[in-house]
N, C-alpha and C positions, 0 to 999 in steps of 0.2 A: 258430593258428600266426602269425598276422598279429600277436598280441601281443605273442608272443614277441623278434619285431624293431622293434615300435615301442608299448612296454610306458604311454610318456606320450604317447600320443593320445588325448584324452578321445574323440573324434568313436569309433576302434575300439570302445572300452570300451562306449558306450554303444548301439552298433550289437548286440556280441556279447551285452549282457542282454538286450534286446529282444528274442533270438531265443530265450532259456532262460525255466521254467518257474519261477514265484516260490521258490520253496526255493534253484534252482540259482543264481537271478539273485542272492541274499542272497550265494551264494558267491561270486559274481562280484564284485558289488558288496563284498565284505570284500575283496576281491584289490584292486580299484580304488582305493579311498581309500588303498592301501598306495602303490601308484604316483602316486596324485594328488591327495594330501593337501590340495590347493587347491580342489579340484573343488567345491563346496558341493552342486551337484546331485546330486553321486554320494551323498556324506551325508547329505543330505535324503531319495534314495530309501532307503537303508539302512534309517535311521530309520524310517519308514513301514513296511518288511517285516518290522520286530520286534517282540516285545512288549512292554510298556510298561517294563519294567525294563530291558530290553536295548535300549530305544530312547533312554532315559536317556542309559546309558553308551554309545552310538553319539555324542550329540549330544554331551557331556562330553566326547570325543574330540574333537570335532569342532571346540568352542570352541579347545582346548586349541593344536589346529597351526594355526586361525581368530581369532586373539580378536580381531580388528577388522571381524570378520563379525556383521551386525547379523541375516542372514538364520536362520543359527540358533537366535538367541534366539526368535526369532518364530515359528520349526517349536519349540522346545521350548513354550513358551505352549501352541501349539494340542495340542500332544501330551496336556498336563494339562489343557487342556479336554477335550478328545477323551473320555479319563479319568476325568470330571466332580471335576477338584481345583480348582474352582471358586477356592476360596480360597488358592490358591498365584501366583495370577495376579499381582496385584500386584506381590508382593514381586519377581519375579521380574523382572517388566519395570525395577524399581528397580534390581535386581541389574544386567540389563542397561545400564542408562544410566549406574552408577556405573562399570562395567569399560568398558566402551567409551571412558569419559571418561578413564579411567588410561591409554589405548591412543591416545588425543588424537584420539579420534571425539569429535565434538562435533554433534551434532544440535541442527537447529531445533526451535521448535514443529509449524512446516510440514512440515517432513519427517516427524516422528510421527503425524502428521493424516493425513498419506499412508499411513503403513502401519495406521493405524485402516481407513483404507477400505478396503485394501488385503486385513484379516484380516474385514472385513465380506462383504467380495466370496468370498471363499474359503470364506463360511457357519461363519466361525469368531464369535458375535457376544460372547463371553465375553472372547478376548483384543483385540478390539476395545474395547471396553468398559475396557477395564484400560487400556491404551493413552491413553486418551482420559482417564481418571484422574489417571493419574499424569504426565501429559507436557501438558495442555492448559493449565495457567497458567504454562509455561515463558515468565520473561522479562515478565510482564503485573505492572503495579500490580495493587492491589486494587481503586483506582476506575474502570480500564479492564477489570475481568474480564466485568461486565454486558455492558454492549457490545459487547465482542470478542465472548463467546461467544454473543450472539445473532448477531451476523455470521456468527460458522463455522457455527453451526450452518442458519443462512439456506442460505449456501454449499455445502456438503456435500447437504442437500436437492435443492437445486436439480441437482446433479451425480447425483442419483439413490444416494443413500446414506442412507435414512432411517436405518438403526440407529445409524451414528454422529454424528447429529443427537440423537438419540436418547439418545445416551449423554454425549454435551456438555450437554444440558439437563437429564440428571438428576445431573448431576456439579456442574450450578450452582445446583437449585434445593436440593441439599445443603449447599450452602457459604451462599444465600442466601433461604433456605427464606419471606422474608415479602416477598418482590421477588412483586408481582400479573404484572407484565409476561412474568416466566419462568413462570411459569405457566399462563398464558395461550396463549404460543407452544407449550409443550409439550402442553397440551390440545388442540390444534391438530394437530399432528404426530400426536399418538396418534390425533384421530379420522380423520386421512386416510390412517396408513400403520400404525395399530394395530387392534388388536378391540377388541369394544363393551365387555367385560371389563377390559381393560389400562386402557380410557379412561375407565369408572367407578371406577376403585383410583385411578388417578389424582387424579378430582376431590375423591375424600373425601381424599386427602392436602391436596391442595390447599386446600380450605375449611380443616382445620383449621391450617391455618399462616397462610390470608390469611380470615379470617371476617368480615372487612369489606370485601370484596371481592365487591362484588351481583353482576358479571358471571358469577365460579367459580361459585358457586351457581346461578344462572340456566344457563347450561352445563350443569351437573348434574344439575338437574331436569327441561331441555330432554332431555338423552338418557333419562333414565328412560323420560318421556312416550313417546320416540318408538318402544320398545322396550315400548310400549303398559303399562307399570307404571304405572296411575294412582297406586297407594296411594307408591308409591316417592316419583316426584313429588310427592307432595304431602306427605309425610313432609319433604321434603329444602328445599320454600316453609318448609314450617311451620318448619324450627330454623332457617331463613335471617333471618325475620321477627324473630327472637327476637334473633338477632344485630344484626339490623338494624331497628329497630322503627321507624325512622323512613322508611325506603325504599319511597319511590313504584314502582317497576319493580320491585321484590320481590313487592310487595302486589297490582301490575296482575298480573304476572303467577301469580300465585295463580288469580284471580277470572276468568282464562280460561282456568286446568285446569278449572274447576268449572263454568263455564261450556259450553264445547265438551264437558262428559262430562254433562249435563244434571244441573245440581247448582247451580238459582240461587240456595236458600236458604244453601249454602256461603258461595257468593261474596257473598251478602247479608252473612254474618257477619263475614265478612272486611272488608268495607268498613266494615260498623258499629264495627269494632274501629279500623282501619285512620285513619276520621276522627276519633275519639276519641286520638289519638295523634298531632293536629297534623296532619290531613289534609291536602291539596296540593290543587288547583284540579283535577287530574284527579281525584286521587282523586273528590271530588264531586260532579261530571261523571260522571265511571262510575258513582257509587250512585246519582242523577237517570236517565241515561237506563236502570240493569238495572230501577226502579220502573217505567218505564215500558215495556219488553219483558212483566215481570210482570203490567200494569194495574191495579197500585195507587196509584189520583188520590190520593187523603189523603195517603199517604205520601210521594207523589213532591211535591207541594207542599208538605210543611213539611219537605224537604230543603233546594227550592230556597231557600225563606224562609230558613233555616237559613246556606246556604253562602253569599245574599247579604249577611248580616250581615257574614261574616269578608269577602267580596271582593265589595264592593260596585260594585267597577270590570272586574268581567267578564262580557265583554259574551255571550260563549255561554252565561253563566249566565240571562244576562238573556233570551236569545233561546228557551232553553228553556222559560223561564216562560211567555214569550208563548205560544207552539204549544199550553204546556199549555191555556192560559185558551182558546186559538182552538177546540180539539178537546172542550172539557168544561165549557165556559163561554159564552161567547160574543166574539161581534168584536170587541166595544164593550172588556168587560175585557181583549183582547190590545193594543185599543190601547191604554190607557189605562197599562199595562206599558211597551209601546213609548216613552210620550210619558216615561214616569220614567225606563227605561233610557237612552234620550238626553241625556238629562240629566246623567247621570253619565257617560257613555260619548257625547262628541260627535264623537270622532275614527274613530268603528268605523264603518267603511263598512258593516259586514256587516249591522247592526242597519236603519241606513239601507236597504239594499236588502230584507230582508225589511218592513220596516215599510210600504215603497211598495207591493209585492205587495198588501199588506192594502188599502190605501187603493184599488189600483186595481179592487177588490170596487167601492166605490161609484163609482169615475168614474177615465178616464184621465186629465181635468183633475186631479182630486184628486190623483193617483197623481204627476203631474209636480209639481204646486206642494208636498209635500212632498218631496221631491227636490230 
């Protein structure tokens, strides 16, 4: 009765649905939008009580007495999610921004960012996602899009909006698929607000777009391991290595999958290969001290002979020889090490202070006059 005398008061209208059962409230709500074709709420409920065909033509109305209503577009999006017309999404949000723009809506990029979180929050993360597609390099160079969108995507994070962080990063690493840096970030994001699933699909993408990129890899084979897949891991060193035959931190960390799973002769092979290939001082270094975890004296000394040939000026190379000759030779030969490594290495404190240790065997006079 109360409508009948005051037929444009939304506050009635939406009082008198609340109290009818959904079929009735659809009739109400058809009555409504006759009286208050501005209401968008009322047409947003509509919409929602029908089925996907008749929520079409609901929202089709809807635009029709609305076109500078952005709220519609955005209930029709989720509608075809809803729907699963996964691939209608786009085009539509495009549709949207071009009619709005005939109607002199003119949206920021900011304001589309908004309603990205906005359709994230509302567990829509399809038209989200779309959103963030088609509206996020609004207005941006190309040499500001790196940048920017690691910002927003920073941003939106930080506000508690992983999915559209989410969707800025895979929208950039599409545009700039061999940038390490987006990659990296998004490895990131997927391991703190993804499954262990989404953030292995991830890394195999990632390697193959950045395969000179030791970090992704290392990433990659770090979650296998921790998801306790040795063979994964070590599947994922070994094609790293290949891409990178020359990477120190590929190959260390190889040799402590194989190590920590009790597999020294692995990580023997790996270093043997590894210094054959322009080894690095660590590399060296780790195949010196794994001979000596192992307790093979012969071996572990004609490394060290071996690695002081190439770096005759390192002094923990040198230090290691000495320990060896102290432990399986005698005093006499560690100094006599010692007295060579100084030689070449006068500036190493560190050789100095283990060599004093030695001497202080025979006397703490002795021990201070080499010092």
């Amino acid at each position: 009765r109360a409508l009948t005398f005051a037929p444009n008061s939304e506050s009635l209208w939406k009082a008198a649905i609340e109290l009818e059962r959904p079929e009735d409230a659809k009739i109400l709500l058809g009555r409504a939008v006759e009286c208050l074709p501005n209401c968008i709420d009322m047409w947003i409920a509509l919409a929602n009580l029908e089925s996907y065909e008749s929520a079409k033509k609901v929202l089709n109305s809807a635009r029709e007495k609305n076109p500078t209503e952005l709220r519609i577009w955005i209930c029709a999006a989720k509608l075809e999610e809803a729907n699963n017309k996964i691939d209608r999404l786009d085009l539509l949000i495009k549709t949207a921004i071009e009619v709005l723009k005939n109607h002199q809506v003119n949206l920021s990029r900011t304001d589309w960012l908004e309603e990205a979180k906005r359709a994230e929050k509302s567990e829509a993360p399809h038209t989200c996602a779309a959103i963030v597609r088609t509206t996020i390099g609004q207005g941006l160079e190309d040499d500001e899009k790196k940048k920017t969108w690691l910002q927003d995507a920073e941003n939106v994070l930080v506000q508690g909006h992983p999915h559209t962080a989410r969707s800025i990063l895979r929208h950039a690493v599409s545009l700039f698929p061999s940038k390490k840096s987006l990659w990296i970030d998004f490895a990131l994001l997927e391991k703190n607000h993804g499954s262990r699933e989404s953030l292995d699909a991830l890394l195999v993408q990632a390697v193959a777009n950045c395969p000179k990129a030791e970090v992704l890899w290392l990433m990659a084979a770090k979650e296998k391991w921790l998801a306790e897949d040795v063979d994964a891991a070590r599947s994922i060193l070994r094609e790293a290595f290949i891409q990178n035959p020359l990477s120190e931190r590929i190959c260390l960390a190889a040799v402590k999958l194989e190590q920590k799973n009790n597999q020294p002769l692995r990580a023997r092979a790996i270093l043997g290969k590894a210094r054959e290939n322009a080894g690095t001082q660590k590399v060296w270094i780790k195949s010196i001290k794994l001979e000596r975890q192992l307790g093979n004296v012969e071996t572990e000394r004609q490394i060290i002979q071996n690695a002081l040939k190439i770096f005759p000026k390192n002094d923990k190379m040198w230090l290691l020889s000495a320990q060896l000759e102290a432990a399986v030779s005698s005093d006499e030969a560690s100094r006599r090490i010692f007295r060579q490594a100084l030689e070449l290495c006068p500036h190493s404190a560190n050789l100095w202070i283990h060599g004093s240790r030695l001497e202080e065997k025979v006397s703490a006079t002795t021990a201070r006059s080499f010092l």
